[in-house]
RONUDREN-211010 format. One line per 2 residues: number of its first residue (from 1); for each residue x, y, z of C-alpha. Coordinates in pm, whole numbers, always signed. Example, Ala and Ser with C-alpha at 12.3 -4.5 7.8 and 13.67 -1.06 7.14 Angstrom:
<rs>
1> +1230/-450/+780 ~ +1367/-106/+714 $
</rs>
This chain:
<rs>
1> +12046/+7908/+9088 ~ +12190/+8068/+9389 $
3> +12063/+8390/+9530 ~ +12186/+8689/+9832 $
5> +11988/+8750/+10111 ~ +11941/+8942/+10407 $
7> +11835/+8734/+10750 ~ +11728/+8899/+11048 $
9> +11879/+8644/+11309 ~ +11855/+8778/+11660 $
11> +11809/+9149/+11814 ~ +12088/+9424/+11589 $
13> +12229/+9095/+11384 ~ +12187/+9054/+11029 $
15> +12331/+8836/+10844 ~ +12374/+8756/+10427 $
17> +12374/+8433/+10305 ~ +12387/+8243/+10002 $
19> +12062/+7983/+9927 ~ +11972/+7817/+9599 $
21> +11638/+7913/+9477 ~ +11445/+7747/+9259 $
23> +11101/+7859/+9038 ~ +10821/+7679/+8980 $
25> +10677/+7628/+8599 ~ +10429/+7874/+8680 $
27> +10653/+8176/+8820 ~ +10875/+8423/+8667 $
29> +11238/+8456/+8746 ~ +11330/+8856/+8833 $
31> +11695/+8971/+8922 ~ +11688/+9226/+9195 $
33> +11763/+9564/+9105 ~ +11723/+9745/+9450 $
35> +11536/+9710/+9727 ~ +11454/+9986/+9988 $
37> +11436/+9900/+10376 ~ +11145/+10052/+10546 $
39> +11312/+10223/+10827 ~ +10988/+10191/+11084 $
41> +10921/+9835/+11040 ~ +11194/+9699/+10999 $
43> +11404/+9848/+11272 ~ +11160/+9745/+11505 $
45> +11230/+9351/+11358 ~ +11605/+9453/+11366 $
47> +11577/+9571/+11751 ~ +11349/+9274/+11856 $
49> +11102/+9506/+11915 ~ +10823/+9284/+11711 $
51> +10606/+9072/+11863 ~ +10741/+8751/+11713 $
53> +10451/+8516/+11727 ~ +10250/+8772/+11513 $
55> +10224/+8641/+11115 ~ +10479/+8835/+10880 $
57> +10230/+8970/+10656 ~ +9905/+8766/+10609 $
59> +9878/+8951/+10235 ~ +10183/+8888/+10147 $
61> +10314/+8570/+10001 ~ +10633/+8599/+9974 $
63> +10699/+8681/+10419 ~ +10495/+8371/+10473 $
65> +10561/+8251/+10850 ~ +10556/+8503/+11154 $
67> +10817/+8744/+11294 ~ +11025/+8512/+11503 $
69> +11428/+8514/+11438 ~ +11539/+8423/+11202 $
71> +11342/+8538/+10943 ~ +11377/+8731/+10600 $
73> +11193/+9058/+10564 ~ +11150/+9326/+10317 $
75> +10847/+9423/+10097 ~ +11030/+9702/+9874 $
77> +11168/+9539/+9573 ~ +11217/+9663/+9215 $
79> +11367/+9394/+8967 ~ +11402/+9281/+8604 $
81> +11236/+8936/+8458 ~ +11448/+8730/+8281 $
83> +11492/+8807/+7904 ~ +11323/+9153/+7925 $
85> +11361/+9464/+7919 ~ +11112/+9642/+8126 $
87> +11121/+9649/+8569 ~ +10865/+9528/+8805 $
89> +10821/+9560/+9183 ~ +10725/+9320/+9395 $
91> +10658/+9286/+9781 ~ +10949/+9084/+9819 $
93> +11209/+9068/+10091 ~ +11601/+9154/+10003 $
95> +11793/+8915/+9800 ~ +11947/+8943/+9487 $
97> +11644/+8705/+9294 ~ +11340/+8570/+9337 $
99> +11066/+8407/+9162 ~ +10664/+8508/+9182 $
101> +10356/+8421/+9032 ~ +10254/+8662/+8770 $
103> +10027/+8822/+9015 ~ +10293/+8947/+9244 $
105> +10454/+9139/+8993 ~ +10352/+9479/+8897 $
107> +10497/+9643/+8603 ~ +10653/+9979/+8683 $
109> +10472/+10238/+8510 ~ +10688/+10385/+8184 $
111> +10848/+10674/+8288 ~ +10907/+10592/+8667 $
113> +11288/+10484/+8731 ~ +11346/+10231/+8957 $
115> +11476/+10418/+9226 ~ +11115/+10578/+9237 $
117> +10938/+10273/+9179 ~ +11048/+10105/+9503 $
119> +10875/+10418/+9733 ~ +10569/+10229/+9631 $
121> +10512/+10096/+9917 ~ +10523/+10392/+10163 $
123> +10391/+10587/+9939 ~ +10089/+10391/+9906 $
125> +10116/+10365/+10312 ~ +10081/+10782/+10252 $
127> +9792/+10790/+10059 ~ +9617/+10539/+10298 $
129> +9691/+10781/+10594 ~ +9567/+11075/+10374 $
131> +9236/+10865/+10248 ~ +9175/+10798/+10629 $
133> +9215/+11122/+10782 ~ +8974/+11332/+10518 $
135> +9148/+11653/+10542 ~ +8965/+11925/+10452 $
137> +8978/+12280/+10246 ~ +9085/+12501/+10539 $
139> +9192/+12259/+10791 ~ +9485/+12316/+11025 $
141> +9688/+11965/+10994 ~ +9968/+11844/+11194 $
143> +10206/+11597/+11105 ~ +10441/+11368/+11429 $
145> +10726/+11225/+11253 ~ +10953/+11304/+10953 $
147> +11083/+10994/+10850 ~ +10986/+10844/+10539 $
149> +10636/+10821/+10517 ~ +10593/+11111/+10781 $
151> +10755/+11319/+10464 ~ +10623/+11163/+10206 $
153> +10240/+11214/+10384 ~ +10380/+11577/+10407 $
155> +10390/+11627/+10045 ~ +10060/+11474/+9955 $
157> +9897/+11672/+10239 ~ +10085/+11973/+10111 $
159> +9862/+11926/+9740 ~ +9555/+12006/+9956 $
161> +9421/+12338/+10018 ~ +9484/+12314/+10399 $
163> +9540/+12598/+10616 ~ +9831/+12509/+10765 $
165> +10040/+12228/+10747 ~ +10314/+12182/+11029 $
167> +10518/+11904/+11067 ~ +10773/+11810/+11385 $
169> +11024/+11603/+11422 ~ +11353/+11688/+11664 $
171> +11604/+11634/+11348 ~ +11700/+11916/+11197 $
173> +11725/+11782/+10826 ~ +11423/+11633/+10824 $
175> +11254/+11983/+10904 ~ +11443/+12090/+10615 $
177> +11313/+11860/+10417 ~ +10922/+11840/+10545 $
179> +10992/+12240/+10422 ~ +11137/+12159/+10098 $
181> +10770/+11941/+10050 ~ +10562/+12176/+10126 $
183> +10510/+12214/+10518 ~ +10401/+12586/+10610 $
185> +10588/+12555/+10917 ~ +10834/+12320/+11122 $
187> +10979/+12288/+11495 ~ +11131/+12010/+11673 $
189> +10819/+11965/+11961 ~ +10489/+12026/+11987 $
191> +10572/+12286/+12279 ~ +10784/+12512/+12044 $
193> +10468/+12529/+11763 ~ +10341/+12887/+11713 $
195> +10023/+12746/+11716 ~ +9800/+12442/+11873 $
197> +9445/+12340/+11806 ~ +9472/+12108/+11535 $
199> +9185/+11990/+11320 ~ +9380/+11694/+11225 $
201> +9696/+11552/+11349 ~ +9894/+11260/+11180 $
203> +10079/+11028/+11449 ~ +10351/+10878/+11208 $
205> +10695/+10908/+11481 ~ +10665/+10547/+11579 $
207> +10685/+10640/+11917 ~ +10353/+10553/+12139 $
209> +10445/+10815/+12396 ~ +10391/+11113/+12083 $
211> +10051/+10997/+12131 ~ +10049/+11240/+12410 $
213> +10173/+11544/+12183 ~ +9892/+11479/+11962 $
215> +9610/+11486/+12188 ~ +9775/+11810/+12375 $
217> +9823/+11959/+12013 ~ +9418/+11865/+11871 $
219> +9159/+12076/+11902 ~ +8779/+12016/+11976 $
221> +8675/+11724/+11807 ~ +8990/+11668/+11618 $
223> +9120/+11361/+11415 ~ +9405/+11184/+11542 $
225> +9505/+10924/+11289 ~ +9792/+10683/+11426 $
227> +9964/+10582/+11113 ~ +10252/+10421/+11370 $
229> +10314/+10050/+11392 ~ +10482/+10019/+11739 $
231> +10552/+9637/+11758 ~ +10549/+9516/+12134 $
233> +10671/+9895/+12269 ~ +10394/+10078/+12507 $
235> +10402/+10360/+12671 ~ +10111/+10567/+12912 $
237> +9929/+10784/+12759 ~ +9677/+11049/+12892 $
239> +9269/+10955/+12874 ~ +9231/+11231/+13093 $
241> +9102/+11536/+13082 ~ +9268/+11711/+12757 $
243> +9124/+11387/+12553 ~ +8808/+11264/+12721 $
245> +8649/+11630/+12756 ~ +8740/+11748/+12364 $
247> +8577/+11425/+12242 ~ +8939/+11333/+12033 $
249> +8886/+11058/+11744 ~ +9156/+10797/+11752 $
251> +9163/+10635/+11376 ~ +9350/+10340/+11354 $
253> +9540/+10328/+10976 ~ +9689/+10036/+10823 $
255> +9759/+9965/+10449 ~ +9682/+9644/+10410 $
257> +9354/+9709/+10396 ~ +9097/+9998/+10267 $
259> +8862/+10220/+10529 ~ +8533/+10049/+10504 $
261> +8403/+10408/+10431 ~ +8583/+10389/+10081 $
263> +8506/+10003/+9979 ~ +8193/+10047/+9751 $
265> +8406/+10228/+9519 ~ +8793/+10160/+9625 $
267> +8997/+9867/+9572 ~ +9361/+9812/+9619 $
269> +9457/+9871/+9233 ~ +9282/+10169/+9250 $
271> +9500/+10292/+9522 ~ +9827/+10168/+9371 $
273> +9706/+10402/+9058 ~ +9722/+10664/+9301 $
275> +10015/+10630/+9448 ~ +10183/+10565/+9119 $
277> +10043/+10898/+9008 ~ +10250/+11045/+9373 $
279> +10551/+10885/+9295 ~ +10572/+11061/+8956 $
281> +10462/+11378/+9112 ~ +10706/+11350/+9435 $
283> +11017/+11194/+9308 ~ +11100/+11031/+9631 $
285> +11391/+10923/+9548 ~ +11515/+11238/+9631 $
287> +11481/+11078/+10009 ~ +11789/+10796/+9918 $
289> +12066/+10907/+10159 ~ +12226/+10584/+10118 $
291> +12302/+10351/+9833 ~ +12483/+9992/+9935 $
293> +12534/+9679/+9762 ~ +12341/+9408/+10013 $
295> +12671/+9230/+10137 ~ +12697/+9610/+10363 $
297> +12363/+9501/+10530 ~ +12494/+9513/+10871 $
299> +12592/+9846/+10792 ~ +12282/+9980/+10689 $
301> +12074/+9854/+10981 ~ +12301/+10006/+11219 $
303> +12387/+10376/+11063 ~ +11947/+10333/+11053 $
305> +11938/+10295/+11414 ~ +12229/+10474/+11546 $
307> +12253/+10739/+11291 ~ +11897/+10865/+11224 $
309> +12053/+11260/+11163 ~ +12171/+11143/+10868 $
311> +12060/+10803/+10775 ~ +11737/+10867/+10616 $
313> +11630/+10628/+10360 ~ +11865/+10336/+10277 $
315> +11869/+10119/+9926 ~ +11993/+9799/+9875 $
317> +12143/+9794/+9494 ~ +12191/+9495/+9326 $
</rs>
């Protein structure tokens, strides 16, 4: 049969074509029912900001091959297997069908709609940041960065008896919404906070020069955990004196594996269980401020990068 998809092809150019896929006797045929782009990542692969000799995803079948144009890429996809009723997601990039093992399917919990189900990923990407950082009762916890995961971190952080829970970002709607979650307090800098001192401080902007704010906004000691995946950008950032005399931990997060700390008894199902359990507790899809059909893909990519005030969280429906 012939499928959509979306191509990355070269720096702000996407492109959807038409290909015929075909499934093996051992894979199940789903139909696409949306897909959600994951606005950090995959702008970066959108502004060539990716550094293209490094592998896709090594735990992730289906984005076999490395980040080099042109290249497919997506791993938020909800769809329906032929000649059932029920939905599964998959890590799949976006296209209108696909075929996976068994394995790579996971069925969506009863209960969860599909335009929940496809925050799985982030919101797993949350709970990884949360399992990392150990916040604890009475802590004062800063979050950089309210896009998608920065808000959805926000509300799991917000479940924890914290003593303050303070979130920045420079748009004004996204404050609203890191309120709405559960935030005890929002400005657009570090500079304008009523407070500093931080016991634990969540980089999740995607910008490596916040990495300053967070070591002028942590305390003594404090926990820095840089949730961020900046591709090939840089930027200097201050060893000095602020960092190197309060003895600052820099914790490096990233979901596709567990902290060793939490292996004896963790395992990735385990997580997913828990982030499941989020999803139906958050209802992120109250984060969609866009809905297109996949043939507007241009579109979405650029009201993502030129539009961040009000482009928040963009869907693919199929």
């Amino acid at each position: 049969m012939e499928r959509q998809a979306v191509w990355f092809t070269a720096p702000k150019t996407v492109q959807v074509g038409t290909e015929t896929l075909t499934a093996a006797a051992d894979e199940t045929l789903v139909k696409t029912v949306c897909s959600a782009i994951s606005p950090g990542t995959e702008l970066l692969i959108y502004r060539g900001q990716a550094p293209q000799s490094l592998a896709a995803d090594d735990t992730i079948e289906a984005l076999a091959g490395d980040l080099a144009f042109p290249l497919k890429y997506g791993y938020a996809a909800v769809g329906q297997p032929a000649n059932t009723d029920g939905y599964v997601f998959s890590f799949q990039p976006h296209q209108s069908h696909f075929a996976a093992a068994p394995t790579a399917l996971m069925p969506v919990p009863d209960g969860i709609a599909p335009d929940d189900a496809v925050f799985l990923p982030n919101t797993e990407t949350a709970v990884n940041f949360v399992h990392d950082g150990r916040p604890q009762l009475g802590e004062r916890v800063l979050v950089l960065g309210a896009g998608v995961v920065g808000l959805l971190t926000t509300a799991i952080l917000a479940q924890f008896p914290l003593a303050s829970l303070c979130v920045i970002d420079p748009i004004v709607s996204r404050q609203a919404r890191a309120t709405a979650l559960g935030a005890t307090q929002v400005a657009s800098s570090v500079q304008t906070l009523d407070q500093q001192d931080f016991d634990l401080v969540f980089e999740l902007s995607g910008s490596p020069a916040v990495l300053n704010d967070a070591i002028t906004a942590a305390g003594v000691g404090a926990r820095i955990v840089i949730g961020s995946w900046y591709g090939a950008k840089s930027a200097p950032i201050d060893l000095g004196g602020a960092f190197h005399r309060n003895r600052l931990q820099l914790i490096s997060s990233q979901v596709s594996s567990l902290t060793p700390s939490l292996l004896q008894r963790w395992d990735k199902q385990r997580r997913f269980d828990v982030a499941w359990t989020q999803i139906r507790r958050i209802q992120p899809s109250q984060l969609i401020t866009h809905r297109l059909p996949i043939d507007a893909a241009a579109r979405a990519y650029d009201l993502l990068d030129t539009a961040p005030q009000s482009a928040l969280q963009v869907v693919f429906d199929y």
